[in-house]
PQR file with spaces between the fields and no chain letter, atoms N, CA, C, O and H, PARSE charges and radii, in Angstrom:
ATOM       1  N    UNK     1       0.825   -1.180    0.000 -0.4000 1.5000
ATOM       2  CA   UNK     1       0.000    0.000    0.000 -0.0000 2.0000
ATOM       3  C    UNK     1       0.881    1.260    0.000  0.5500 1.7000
ATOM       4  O    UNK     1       0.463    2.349   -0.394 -0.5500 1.4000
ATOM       5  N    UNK     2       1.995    1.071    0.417 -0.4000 1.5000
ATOM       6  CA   UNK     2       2.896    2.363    0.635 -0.0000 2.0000
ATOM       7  C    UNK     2       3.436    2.943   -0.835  0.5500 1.7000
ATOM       8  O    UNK     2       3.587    4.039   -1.375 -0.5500 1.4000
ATOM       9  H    UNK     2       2.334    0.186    0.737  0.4000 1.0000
ATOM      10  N    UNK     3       3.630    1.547   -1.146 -0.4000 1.5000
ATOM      11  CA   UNK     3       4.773    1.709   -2.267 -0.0000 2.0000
ATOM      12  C    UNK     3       3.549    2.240   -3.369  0.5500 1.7000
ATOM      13  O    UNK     3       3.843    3.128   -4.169 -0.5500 1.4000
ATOM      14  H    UNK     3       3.507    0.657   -0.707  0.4000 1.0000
ATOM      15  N    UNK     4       2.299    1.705   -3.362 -0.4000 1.5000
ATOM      16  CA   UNK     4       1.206    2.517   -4.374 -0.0000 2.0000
ATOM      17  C    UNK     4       1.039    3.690   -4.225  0.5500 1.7000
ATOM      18  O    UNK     4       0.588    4.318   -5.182 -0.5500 1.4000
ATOM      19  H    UNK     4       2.060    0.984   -2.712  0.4000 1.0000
ATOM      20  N    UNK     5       1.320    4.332   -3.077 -0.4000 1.5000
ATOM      21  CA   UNK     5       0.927    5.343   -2.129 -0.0000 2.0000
ATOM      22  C    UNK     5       2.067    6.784   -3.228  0.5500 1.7000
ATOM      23  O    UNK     5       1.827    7.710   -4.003 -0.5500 1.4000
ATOM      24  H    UNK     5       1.687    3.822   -2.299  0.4000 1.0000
ATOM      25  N    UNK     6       3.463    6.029   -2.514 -0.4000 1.5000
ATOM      26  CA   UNK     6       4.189    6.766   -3.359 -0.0000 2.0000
ATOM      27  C    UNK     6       4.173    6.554   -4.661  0.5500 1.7000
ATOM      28  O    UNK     6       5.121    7.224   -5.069 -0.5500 1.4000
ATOM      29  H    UNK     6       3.658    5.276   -1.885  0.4000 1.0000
ATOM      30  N    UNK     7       3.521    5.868   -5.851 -0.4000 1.5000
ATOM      31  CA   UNK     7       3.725    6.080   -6.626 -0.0000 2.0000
ATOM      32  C    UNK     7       2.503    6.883   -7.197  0.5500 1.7000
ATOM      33  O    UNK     7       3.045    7.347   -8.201 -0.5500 1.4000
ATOM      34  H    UNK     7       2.751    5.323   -5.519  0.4000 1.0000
ATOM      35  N    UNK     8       1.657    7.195   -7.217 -0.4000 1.5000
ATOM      36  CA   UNK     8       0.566    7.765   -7.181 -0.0000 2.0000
ATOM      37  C    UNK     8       1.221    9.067   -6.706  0.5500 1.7000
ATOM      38  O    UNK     8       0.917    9.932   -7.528 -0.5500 1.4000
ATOM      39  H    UNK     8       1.217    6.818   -6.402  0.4000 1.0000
ATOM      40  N    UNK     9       1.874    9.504   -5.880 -0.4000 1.5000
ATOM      41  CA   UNK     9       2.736   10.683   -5.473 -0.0000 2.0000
ATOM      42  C    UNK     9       3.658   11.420   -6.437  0.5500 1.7000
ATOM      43  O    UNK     9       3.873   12.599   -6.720 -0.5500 1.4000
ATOM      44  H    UNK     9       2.120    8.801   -5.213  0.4000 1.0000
ATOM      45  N    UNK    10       4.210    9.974   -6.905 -0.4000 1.5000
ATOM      46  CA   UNK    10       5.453   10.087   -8.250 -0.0000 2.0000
ATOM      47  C    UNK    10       4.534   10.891   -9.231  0.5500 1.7000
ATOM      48  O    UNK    10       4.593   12.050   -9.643 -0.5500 1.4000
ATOM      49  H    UNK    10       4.036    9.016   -6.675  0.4000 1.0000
ATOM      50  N    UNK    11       3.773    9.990   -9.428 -0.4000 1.5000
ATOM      51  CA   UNK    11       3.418   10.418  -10.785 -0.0000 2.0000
ATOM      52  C    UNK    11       2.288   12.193  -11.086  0.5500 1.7000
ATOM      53  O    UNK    11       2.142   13.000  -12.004 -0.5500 1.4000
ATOM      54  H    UNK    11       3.725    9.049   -9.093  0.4000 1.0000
ATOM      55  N    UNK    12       1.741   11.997   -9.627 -0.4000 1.5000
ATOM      56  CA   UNK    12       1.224   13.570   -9.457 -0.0000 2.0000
ATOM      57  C    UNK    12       2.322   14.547   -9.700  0.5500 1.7000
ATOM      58  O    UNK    12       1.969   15.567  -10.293 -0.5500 1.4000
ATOM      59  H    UNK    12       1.860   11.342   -8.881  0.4000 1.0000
ATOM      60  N    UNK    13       3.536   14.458   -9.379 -0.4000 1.5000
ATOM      61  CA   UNK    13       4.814   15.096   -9.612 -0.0000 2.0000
ATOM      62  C    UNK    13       5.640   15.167  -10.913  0.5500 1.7000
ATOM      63  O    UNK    13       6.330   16.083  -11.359 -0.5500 1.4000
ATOM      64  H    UNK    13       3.822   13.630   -8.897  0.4000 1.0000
ATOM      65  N    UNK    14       5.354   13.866  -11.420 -0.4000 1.5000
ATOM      66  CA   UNK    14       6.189   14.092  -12.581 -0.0000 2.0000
ATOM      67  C    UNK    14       4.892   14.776  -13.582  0.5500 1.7000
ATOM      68  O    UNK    14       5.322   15.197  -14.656 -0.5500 1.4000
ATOM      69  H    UNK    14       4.793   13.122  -11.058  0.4000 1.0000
ATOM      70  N    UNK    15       3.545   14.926  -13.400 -0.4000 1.5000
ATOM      71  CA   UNK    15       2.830   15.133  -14.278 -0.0000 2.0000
ATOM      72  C    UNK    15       2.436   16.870  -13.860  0.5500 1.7000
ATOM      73  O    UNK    15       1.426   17.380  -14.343 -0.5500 1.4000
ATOM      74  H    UNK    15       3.196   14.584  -12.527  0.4000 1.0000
ATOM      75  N    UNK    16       3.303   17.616  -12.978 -0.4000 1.5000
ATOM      76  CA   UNK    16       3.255   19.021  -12.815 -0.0000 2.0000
ATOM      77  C    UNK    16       4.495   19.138  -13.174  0.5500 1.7000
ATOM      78  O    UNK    16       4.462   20.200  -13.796 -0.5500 1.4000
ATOM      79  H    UNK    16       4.124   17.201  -12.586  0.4000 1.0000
ATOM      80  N    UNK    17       5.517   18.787  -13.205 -0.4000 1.5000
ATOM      81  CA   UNK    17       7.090   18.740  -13.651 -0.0000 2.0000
ATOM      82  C    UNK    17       6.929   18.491  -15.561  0.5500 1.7000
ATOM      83  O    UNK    17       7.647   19.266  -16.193 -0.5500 1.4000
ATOM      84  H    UNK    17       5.544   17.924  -12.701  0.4000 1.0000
ATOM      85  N    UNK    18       6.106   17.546  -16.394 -0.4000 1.5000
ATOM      86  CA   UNK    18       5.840   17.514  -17.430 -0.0000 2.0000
ATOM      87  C    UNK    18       6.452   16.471  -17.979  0.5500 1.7000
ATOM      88  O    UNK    18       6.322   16.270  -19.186 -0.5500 1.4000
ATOM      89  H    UNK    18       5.522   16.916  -15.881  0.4000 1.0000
ATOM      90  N    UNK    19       7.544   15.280  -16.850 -0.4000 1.5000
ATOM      91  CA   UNK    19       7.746   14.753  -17.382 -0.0000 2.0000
ATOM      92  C    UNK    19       7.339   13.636  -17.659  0.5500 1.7000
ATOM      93  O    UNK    19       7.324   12.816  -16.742 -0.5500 1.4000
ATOM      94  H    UNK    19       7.650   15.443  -15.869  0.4000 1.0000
ATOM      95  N    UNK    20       6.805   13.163  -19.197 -0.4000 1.5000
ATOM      96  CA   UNK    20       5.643   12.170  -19.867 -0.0000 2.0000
ATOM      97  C    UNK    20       6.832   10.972  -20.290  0.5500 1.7000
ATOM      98  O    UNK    20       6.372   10.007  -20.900 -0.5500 1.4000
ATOM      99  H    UNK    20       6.816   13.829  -19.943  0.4000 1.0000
ATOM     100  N    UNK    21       7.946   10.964  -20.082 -0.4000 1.5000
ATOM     101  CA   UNK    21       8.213    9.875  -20.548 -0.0000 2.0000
ATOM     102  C    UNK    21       8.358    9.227  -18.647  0.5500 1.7000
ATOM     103  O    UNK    21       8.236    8.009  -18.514 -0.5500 1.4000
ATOM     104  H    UNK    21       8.320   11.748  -19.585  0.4000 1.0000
ATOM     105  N    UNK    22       8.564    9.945  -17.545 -0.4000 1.5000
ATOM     106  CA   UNK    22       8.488    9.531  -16.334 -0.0000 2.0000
ATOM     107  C    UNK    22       7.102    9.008  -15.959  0.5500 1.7000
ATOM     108  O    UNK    22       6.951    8.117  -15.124 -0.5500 1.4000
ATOM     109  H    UNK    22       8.664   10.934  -17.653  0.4000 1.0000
ATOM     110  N    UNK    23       6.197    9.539  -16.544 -0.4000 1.5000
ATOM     111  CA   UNK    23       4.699    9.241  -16.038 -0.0000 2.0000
ATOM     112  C    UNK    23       4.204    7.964  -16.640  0.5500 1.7000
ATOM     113  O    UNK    23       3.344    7.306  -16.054 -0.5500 1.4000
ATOM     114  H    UNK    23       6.320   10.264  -17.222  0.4000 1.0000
ATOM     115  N    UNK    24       4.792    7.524  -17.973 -0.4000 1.5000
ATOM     116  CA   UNK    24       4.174    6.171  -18.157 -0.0000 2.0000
ATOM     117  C    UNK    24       5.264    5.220  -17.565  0.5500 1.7000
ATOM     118  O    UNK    24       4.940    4.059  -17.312 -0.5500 1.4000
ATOM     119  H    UNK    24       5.491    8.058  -18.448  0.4000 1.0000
ATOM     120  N    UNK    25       6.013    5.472  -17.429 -0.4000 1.5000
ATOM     121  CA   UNK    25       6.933    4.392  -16.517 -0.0000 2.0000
ATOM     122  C    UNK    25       5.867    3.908  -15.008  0.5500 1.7000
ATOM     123  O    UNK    25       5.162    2.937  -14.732 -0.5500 1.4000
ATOM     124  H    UNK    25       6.276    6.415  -17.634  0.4000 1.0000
ATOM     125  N    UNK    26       6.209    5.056  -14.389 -0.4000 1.5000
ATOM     126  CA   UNK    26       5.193    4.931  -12.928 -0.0000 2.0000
ATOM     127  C    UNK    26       4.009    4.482  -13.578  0.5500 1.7000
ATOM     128  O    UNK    26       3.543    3.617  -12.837 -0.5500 1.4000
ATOM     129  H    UNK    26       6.782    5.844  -14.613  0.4000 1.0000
ATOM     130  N    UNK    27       3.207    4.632  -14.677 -0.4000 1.5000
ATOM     131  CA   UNK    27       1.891    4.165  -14.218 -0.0000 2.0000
ATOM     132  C    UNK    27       2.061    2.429  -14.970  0.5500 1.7000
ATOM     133  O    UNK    27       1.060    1.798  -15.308 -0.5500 1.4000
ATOM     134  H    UNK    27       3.586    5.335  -15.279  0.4000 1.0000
ATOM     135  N    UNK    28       3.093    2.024  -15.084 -0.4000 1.5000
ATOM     136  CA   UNK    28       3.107    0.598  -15.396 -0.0000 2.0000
ATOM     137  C    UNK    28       3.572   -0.095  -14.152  0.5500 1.7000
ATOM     138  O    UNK    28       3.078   -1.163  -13.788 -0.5500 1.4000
ATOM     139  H    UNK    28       3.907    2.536  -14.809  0.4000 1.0000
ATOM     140  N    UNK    29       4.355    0.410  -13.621 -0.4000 1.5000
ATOM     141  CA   UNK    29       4.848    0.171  -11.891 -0.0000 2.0000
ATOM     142  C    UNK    29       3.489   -0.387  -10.996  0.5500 1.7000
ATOM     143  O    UNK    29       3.111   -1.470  -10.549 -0.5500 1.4000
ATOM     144  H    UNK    29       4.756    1.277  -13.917  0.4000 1.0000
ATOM     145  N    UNK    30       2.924    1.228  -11.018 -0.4000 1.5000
ATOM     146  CA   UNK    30       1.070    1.254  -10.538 -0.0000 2.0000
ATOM     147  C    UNK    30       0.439    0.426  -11.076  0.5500 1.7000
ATOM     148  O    UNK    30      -0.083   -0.358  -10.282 -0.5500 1.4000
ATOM     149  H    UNK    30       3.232    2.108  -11.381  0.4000 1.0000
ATOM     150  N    UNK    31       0.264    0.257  -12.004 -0.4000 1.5000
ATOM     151  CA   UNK    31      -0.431   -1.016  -12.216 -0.0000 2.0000
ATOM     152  C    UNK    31      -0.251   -2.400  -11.919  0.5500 1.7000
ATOM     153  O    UNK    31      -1.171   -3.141  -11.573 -0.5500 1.4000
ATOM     154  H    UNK    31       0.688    0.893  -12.649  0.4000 1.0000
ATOM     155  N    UNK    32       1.202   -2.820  -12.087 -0.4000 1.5000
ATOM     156  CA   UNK    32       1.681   -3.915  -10.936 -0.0000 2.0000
ATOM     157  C    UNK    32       1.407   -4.236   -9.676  0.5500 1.7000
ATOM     158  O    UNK    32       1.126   -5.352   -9.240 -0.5500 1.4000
ATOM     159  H    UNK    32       1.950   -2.218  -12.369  0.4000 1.0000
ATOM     160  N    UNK    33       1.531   -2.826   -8.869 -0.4000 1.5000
ATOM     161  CA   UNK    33       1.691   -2.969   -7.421 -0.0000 2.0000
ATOM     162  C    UNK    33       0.056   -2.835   -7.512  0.5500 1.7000
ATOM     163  O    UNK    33      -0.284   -3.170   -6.377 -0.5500 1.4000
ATOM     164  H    UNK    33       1.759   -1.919   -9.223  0.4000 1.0000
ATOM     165  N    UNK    34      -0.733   -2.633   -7.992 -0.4000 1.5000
ATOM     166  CA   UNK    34      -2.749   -2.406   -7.535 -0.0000 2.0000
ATOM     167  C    UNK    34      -2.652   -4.241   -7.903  0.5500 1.7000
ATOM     168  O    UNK    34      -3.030   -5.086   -7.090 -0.5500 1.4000
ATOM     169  H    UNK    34      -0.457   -2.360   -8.914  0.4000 1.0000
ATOM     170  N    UNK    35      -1.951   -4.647   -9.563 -0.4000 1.5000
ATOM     171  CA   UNK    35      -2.616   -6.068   -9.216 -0.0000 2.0000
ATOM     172  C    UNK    35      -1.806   -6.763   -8.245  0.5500 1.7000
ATOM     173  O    UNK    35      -1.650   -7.979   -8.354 -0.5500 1.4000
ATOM     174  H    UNK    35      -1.644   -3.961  -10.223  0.4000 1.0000
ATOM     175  N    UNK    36      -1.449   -6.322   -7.613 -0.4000 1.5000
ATOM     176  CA   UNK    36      -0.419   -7.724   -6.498 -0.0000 2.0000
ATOM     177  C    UNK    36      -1.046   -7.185   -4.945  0.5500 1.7000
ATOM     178  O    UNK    36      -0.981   -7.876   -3.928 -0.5500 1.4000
ATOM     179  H    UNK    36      -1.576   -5.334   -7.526  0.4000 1.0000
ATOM     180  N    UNK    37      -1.822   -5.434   -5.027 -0.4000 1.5000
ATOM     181  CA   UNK    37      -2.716   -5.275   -4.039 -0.0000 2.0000
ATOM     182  C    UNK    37      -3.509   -6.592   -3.790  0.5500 1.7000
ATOM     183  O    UNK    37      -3.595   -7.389   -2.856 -0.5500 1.4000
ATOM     184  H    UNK    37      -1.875   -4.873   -5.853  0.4000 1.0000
ATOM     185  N    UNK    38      -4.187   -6.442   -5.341 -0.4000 1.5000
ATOM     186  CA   UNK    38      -5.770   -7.411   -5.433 -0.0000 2.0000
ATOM     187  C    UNK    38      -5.295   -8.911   -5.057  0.5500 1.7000
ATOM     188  O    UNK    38      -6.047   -9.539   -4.311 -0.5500 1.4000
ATOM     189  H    UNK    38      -4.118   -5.794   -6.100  0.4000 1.0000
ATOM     190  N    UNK    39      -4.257   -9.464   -5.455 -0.4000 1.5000
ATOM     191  CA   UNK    39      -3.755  -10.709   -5.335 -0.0000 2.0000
ATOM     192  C    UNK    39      -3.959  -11.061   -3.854  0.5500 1.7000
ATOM     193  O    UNK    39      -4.652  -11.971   -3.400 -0.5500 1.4000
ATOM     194  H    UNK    39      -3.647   -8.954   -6.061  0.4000 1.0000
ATOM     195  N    UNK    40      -3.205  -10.141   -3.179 -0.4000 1.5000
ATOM     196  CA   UNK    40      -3.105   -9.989   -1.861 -0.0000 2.0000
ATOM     197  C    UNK    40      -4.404  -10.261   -0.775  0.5500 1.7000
ATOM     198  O    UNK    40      -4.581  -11.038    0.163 -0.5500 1.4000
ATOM     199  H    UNK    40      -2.642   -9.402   -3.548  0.4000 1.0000
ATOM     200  N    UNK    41      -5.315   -9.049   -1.512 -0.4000 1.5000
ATOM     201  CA   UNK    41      -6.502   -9.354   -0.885 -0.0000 2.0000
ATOM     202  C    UNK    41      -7.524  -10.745   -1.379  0.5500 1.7000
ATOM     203  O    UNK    41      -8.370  -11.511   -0.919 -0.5500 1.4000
ATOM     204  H    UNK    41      -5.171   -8.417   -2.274  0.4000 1.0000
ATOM     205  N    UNK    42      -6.897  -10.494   -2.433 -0.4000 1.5000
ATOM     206  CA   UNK    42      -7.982  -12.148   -2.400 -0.0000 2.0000
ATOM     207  C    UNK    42      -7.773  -12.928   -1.751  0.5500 1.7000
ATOM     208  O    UNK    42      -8.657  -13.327   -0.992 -0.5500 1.4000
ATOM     209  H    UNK    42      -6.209   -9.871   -2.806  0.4000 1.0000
ATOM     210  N    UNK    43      -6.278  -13.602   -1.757 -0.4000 1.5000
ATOM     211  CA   UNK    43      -5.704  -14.575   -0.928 -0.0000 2.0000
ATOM     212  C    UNK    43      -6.309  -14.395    0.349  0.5500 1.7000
ATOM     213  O    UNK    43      -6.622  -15.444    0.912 -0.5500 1.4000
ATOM     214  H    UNK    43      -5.560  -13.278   -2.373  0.4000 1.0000
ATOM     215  N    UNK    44      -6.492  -13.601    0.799 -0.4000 1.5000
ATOM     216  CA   UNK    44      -6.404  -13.448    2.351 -0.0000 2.0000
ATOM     217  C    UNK    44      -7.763  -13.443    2.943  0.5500 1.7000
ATOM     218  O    UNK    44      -8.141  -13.341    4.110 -0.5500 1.4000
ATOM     219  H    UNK    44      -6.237  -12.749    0.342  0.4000 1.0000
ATOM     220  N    UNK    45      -8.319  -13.563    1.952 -0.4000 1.5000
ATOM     221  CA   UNK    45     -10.381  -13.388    1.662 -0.0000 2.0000
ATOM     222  C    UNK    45     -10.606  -15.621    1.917  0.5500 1.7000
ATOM     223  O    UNK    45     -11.340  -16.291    2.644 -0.5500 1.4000
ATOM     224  H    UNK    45      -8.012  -13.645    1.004  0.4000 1.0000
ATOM     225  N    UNK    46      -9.692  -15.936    1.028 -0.4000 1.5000
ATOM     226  CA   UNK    46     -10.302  -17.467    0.591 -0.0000 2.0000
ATOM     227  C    UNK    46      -9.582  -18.546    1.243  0.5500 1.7000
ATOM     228  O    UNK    46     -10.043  -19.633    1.590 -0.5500 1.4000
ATOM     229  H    UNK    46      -9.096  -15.391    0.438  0.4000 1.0000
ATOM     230  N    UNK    47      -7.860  -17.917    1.424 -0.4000 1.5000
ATOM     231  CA   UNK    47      -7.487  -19.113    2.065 -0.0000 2.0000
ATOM     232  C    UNK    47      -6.843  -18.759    3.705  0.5500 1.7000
ATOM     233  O    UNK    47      -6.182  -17.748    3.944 -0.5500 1.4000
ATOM     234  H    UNK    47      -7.485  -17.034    1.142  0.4000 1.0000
ATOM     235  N    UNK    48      -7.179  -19.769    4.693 -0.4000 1.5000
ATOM     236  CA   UNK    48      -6.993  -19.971    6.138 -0.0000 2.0000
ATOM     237  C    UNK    48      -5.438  -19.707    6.070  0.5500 1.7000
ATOM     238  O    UNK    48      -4.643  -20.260    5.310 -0.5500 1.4000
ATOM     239  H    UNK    48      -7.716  -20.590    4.499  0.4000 1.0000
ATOM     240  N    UNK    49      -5.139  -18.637    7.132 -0.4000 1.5000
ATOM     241  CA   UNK    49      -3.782  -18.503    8.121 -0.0000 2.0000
ATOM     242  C    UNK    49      -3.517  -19.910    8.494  0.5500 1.7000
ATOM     243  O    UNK    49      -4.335  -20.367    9.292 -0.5500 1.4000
ATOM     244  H    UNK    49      -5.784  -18.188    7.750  0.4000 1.0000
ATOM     245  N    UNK    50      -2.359  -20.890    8.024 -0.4000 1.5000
ATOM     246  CA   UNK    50      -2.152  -22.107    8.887 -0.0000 2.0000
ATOM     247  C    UNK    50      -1.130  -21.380    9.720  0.5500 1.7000
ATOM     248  O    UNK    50      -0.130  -20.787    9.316 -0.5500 1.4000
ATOM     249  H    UNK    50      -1.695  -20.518    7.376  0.4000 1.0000
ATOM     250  N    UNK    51      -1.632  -21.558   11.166 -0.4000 1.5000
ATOM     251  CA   UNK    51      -0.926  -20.495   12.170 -0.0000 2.0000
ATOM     252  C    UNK    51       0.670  -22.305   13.096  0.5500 1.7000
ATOM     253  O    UNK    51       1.666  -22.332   13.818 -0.5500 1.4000
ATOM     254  H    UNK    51      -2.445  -22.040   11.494  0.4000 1.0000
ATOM     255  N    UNK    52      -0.068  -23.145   12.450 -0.4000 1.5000
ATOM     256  CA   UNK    52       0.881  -24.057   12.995 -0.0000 2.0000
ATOM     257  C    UNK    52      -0.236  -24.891   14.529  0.5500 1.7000
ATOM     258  O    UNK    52      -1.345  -24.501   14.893 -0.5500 1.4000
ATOM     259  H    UNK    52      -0.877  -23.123   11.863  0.4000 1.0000
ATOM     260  N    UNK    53       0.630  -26.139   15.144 -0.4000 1.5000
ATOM     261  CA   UNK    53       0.451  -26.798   16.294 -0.0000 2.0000
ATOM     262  C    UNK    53       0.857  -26.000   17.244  0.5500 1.7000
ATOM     263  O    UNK    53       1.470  -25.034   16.792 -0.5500 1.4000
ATOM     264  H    UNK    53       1.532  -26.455   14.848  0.4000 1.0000
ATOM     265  N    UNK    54       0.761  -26.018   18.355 -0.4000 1.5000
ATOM     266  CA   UNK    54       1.348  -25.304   19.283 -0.0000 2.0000
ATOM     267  C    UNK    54       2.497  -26.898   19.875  0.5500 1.7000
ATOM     268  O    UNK    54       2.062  -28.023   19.629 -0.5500 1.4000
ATOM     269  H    UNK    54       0.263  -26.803   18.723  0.4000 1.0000
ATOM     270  N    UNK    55       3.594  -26.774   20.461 -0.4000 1.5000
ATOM     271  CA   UNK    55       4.037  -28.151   20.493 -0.0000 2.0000
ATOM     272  C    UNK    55       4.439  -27.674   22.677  0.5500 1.7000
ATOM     273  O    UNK    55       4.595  -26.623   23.297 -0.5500 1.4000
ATOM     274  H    UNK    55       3.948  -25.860   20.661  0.4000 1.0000
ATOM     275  N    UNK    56       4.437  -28.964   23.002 -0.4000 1.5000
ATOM     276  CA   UNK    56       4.498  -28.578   24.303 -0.0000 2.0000
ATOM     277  C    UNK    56       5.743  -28.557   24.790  0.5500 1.7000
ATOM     278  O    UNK    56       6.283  -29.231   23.912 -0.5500 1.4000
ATOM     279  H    UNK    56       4.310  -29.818   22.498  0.4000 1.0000
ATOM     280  N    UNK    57       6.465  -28.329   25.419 -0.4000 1.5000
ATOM     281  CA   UNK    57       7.738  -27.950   26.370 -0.0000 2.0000
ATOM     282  C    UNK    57       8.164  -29.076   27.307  0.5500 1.7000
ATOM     283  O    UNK    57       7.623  -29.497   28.329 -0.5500 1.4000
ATOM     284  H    UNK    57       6.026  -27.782   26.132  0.4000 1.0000
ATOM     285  N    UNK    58       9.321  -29.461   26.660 -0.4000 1.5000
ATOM     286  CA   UNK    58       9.613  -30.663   27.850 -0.0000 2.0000
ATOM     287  C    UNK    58       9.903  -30.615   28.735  0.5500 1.7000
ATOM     288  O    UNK    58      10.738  -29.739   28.957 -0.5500 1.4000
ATOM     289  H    UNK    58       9.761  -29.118   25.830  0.4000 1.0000
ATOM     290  N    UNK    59       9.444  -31.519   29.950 -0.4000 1.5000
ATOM     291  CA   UNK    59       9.386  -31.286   31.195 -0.0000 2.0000
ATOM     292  C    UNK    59      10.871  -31.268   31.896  0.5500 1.7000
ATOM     293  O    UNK    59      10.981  -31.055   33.104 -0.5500 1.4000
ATOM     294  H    UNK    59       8.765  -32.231   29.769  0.4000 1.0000
């Protein structure tokens, strides 16, 4: 989320600065990092945390 965060930042900047060959770079970046957002959230929607056994402590 950060790294979308700043790039969405980048590119507000390079697009008052004018530079257009910087702005389609970042928005191919951005588009990576939104689909690996969505990846993210799906995963985490469908499949269970295996958090592990807890194992006991020998006496």
């Amino acid at each position: 989320m950060e790294i979308r965060d700043n790039l969405l930042d980048r590119i507000a900047e390079a697009e008052r600065e004018g530079w257009l060959g910087e702005i389609e770079g970042l928005q191919v970046s951005l588009a990576g990092a939104q689909s690996k957002i969505s990846q993210v959230d799906r995963a985490s929607r469908t499949e269970p945390a295996m958090l592990g056994m807890p194992a006991r402590k020998p006496v």
